[in-house]
N, C-alpha and C positions, 0 to 999 in steps of 0.2 A: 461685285459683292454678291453673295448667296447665302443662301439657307446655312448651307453647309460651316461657312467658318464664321457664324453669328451668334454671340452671347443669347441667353434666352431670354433676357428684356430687352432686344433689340428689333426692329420692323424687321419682318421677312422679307429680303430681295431672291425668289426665287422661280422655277415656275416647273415645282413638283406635280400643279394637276390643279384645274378646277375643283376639288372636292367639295367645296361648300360656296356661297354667299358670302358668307361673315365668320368670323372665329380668330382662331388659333393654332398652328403646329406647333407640335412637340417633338423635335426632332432627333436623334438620335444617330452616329455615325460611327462607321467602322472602315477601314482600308483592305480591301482585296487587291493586293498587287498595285497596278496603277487607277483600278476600279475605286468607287465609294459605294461602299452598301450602305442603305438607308432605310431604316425603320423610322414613320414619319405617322402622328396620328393626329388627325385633323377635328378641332372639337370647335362644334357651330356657338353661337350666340349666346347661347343657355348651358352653356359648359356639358352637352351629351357628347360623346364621342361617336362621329360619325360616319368612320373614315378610316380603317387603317390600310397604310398602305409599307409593303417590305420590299425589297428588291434594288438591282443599280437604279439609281437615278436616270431616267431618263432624258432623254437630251431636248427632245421635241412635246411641245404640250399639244397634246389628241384630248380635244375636249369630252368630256365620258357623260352621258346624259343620265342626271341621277336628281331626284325628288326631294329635297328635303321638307318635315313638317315646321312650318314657323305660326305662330298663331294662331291655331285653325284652320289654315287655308294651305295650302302645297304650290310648290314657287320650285321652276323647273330652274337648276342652274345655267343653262342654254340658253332661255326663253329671249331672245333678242325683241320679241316684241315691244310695243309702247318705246318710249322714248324717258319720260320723265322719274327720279329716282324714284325706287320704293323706300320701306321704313328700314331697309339693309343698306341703303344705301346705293343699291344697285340701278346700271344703266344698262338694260337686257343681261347679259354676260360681265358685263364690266362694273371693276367698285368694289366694294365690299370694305370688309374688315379684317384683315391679315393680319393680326397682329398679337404679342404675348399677352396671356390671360390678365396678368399687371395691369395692362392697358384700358382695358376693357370697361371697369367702374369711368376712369375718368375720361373717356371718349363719350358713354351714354351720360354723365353730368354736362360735357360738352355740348350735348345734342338738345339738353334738357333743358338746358339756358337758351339756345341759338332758339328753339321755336319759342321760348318766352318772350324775349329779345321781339320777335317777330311781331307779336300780338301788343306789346308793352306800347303804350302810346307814349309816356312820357322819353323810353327811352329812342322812340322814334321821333319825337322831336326834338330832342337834344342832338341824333343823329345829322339832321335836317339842318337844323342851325349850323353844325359842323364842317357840314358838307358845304353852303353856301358861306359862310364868314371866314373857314380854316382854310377848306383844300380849293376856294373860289369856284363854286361849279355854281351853273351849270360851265359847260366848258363850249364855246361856239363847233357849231358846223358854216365849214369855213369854205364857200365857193373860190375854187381854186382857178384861177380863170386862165392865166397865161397857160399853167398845166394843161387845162382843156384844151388849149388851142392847140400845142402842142399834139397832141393825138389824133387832132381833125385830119382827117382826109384832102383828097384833090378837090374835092365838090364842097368842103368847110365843115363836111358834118362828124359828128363823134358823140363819144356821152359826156357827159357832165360832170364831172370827178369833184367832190367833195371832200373835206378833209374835217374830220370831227381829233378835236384839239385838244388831247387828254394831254399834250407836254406844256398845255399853260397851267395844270394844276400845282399844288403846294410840294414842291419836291419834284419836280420836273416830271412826273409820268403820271402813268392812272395807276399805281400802286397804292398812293393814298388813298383811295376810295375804301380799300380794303381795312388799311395798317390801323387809319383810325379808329373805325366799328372794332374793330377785335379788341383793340386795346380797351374800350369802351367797356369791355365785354368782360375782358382781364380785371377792371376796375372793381365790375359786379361781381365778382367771384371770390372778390377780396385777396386775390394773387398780388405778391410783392414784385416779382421779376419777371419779366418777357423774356423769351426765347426765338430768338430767329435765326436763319439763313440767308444768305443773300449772292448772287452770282454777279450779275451787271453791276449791284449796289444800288439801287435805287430802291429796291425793298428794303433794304437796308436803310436808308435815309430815311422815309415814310416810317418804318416801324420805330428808329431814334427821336424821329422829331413827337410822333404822335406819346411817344412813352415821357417826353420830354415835358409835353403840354399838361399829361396827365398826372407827373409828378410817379410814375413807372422805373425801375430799374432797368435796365436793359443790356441785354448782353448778343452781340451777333456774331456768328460764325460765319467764317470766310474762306474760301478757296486760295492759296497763295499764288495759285495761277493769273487768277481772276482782281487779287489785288495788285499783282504787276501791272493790268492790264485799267484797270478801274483806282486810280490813286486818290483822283478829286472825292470819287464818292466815297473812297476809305478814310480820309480827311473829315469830311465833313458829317461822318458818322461822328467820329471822334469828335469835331466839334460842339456834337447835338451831345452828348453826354454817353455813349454808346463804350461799352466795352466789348472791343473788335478781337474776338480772338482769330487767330490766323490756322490755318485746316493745311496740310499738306493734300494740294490736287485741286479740281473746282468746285464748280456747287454743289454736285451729285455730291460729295465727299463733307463739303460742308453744313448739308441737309442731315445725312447719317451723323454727326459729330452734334447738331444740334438736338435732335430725338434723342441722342443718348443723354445727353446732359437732362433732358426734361424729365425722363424718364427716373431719373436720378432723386428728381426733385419735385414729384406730383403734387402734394401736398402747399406748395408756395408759390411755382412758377406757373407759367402758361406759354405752350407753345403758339405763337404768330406764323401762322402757316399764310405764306404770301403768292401761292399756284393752287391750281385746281386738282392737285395730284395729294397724296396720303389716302388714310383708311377714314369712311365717312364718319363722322358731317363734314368733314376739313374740305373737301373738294367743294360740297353744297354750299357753304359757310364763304368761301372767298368767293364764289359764284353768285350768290346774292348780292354779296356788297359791292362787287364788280358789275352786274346788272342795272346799275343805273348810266351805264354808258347808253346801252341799249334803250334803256326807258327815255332818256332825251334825246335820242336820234330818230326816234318815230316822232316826238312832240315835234319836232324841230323841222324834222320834213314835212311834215303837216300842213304848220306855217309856211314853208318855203315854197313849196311847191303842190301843195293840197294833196299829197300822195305818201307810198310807203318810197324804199329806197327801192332799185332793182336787184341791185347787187353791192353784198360788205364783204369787204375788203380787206383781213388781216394778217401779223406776221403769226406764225407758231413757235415755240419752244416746249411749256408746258401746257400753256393753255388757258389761262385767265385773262391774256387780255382780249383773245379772239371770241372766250365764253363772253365776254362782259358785254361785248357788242351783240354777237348773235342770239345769246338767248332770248330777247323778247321777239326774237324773227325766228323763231324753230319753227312755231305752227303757221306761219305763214309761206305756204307752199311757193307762190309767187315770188320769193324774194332768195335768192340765190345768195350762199353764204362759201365764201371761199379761202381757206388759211393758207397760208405761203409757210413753209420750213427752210432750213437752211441747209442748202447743198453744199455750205465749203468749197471747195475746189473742186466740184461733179462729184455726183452718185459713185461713182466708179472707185474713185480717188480710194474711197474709205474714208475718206475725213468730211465727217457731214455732222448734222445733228437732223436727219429726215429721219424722224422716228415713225411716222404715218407711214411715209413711200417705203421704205427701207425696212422699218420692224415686223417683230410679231411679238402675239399673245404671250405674258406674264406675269408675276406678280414681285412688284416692285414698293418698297415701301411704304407697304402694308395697303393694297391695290393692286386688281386687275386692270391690265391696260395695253395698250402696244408698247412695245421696247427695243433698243436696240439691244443684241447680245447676239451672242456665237452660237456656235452649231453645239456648244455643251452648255450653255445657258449663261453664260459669265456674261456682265456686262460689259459692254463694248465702252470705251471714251468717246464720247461725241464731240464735234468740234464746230464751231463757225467763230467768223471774224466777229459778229457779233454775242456778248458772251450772254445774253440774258437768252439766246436761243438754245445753248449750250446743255442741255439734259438730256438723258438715255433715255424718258420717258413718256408721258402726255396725258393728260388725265381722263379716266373711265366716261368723262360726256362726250368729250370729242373726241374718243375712241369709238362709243359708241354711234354717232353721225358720221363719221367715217364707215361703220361696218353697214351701217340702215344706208347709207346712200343718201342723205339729207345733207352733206355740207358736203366740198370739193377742197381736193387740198394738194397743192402745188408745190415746186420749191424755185429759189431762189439761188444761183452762187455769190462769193463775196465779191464779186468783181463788177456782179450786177447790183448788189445792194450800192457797192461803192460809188456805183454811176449814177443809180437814181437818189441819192442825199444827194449828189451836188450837185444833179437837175435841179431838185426842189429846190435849194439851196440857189440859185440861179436866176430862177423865175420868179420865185412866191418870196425870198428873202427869209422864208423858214429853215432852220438846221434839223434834220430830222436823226432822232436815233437811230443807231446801224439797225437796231432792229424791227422798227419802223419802216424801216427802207426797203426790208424784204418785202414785206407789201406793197409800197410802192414800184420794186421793180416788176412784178409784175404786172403792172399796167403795159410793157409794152406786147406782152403778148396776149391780155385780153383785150383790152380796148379796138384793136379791129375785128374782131367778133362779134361788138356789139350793136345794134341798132341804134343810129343816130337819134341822141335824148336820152339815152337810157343813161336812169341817177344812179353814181357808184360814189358809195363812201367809204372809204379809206378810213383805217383806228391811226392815227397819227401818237403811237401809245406812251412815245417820251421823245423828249428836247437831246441834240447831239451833242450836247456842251461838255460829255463824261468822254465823248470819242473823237475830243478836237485831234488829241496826241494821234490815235489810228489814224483817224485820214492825212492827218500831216505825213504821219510814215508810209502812208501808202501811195503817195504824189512824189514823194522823194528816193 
């Protein structure tokens, strides 16, 4: 999906050019031959127009270093520097706000609540309550010991592998962390209907159940791929009260078919954005509520072992479950933050979802980010056995720590995932989600690396109970 064959209230998936931070295309097209000529004008934040750009489409983005003024102060669109978002939203180069003018009003009301939200104490205790009595957290950091031993050496030594146990939450992963507060959030807005997406379904669960508690409409789009694949949690959406509309393609497909719907319906509904990918605050916004993984995995090491972690441990897809952990460990230089993606059948293959190893720079549902796509910008289909890895995309933070060199990020095929879920499965008597698994698989190529002791926690980010069917057909 691109620029080119999208309605004009639709997110921009394109990657006509860095032009701006934040804004709008207006895009414009005509056919030379098998050519597209494109008259494209880019209008920033404050609706100035700042940007026009004529000519074919380009196929590679050459980022163009250019000034814009935002509030008194001049903000290079290059500036990789710093790490943490600005008020654009942006993470050095990455982020922003891609999206139709339409948009615009109710993303800045979006933004306007989340930092109330932030300061409101009342709503931070009702939060608090929810978190501990709903989704049962905190959630243990769980000493994995046969696992440990497993890794030891001929001399008995290794590190210490931990597993922090987001699949004992309400809805079997760490997506509730999120589904809840937003709906919360929907609540205060006085929106009647949630809007979500869902790939694996598990977000999908978490967003049904929490809209469920709240006395919330709910309606989720689905991938019909992904519901072949995912039946239990298309079931039990339905049971939660959820009306599952079915998306020809997967998630990538049924995220575009969600936006369109919201977009439809500003005024009433509220999009439940469940990744750290969109036009900001939606990436900041699941990042927060996803942060308290991270927040009891220091408290929790603390206690354990009077220390920070050495190295976390997570899988990738889009990127909120690996934010949720790493964030409160960005500024701590000593602690080594490592995401695993999903190689499919090898790099090679073309069937992956290693949107880090594999992509580049552009702008993707209304977001600058790494992506997968072709040598003319189209997006590519990503693939892994696990589907919650399954998007062309990754969002502008951990784009960002990938470009600064601040986090490490590997992949996994399915074949290793499939080994290491019935390791764990083995030893520890935990079923681990396939996409869980991609971080565990690679424990087998860091773990001798490391000096003996060194604490490594693992996001153990959902329970395998949606992929008993996969592994069953993948043993037979």
């Amino acid at each position: 999906m691109t620029a080119c064959n999208m309605r004009s209230t639709e997110f921009l998936g394109t990657q006509i050019g860095p032009h701006m931070s934040s804004g709008y295309l207006s895009v414009k097209i005509r056919r030379n031959g098998n050519a597209k000529v494109v008259r494209a004008v880019a209008v920033d934040h404050s609706s100035t127009v700042v940007k026009e750009v004529s000519g074919i489409l380009r196929t590679t983005l050459t980022p163009i270093p250019r000034v814009v003024e935002t509030e008194k102060r001049k903000v290079s669109a290059d500036d990789d520097d710093g790490g943490g978002n600005d008020h654009l939203g942006r993470f050095g180069r990455f982020g922003g706000k891609y999206v139709p003018e339409t948009l615009m009003a109710c993303l800045s009301q979006l933004e306007s609540e989340f930092n109330s939200v932030l300061k409101d104490t009342e709503f931070q205790a009702e939060l608090a309550t929810a978190l501990r009595d709903y989704v049962g957290r905190e959630t243990p950091l769980y000493f994995a010991q046969r696992l440990t031993n497993r890794y030891k050496n001929s001399n008995g030594e290794g590190p210490h592998i931990y597993l922090k146990r987001e699949d004992l939450n309400h809805g079997g992963a760490y997506k509730m962390n999120n589904a809840i507060a937003q709906a919360m959030i929907a609540k205060r807005l006085c929106r009647k209907t949630v809007v979500a997406a869902t790939g694996a379904g598990q977000h999908g669960v978490a967003t049904a159940a929490a809209c469920a508690k709240l006395s919330l409409e709910c309606t989720i789009f689905m991938g019909t791929k992904d519901m072949e694949k995912q039946s239990s949690n298309l079931h039990l959406m339905k049971l939660l009260g959820a009306n599952v509309v079915s998306v020809v393609g997967n998630f990538k497909d049924a995220s575009s078919e969600a936006i369109r719907n919201w977009v439809g319906n500003l005024e009433t509904s509220y999009y439940l954005s469940g990744t750290v990918v969109g036009p900001h605050p939606c990436p900041s916004i699941v990042r927060e509520f996803q942060s308290v993984i991270g927040k009891e995995t220091r408290r929790q090491a603390m206690k354990k072992w009077g220390g920070k972690p050495d190295v976390l441990l997570a899988c990738v897809g889009s990127g909120s479950n690996a934010l949720g952990l790493f964030h409160e460990f960005v500024k701590d230089k000593d602690v080594r933050l490592i995401g695993v993606e999903g190689a499919g059948f090898g790099l090679e293959s073309g069937r992956h979802s290693a949107t880090l190893a594999r992509g580049d720079v552009g702008v993707y549902h209304g977001a600058m980010s790494y992506l997968l796509q072709d040598e003319e910008g189209q997006i590519l289909e990503p693939y892994s056995i696990a589907v919650g890895l399954q998007y062309p995309g990754v969002g502008p933070e951990l784009s960002f720590l990938k470009a600064s060199g601040r986090a490490e990020f590997y992949t996994a095929t399915d074949q290793e995932a499939l080994d290491a879920c019935q390791l764990l499965c083995r030893l520890e008597g935990i079923i681990p989600s396939l996409e869980a698994s991609h971080a565990l698989a690679f424990l087998n190529k860091l773990c001798p690396s490391l000096p003996s002791g060194t604490k490594v926690v693992v996001s153990c980010s959902g329970r395998g109970d949606k992929d008993v069917a996969t592994l069953y057909n993948s043993n037979h």
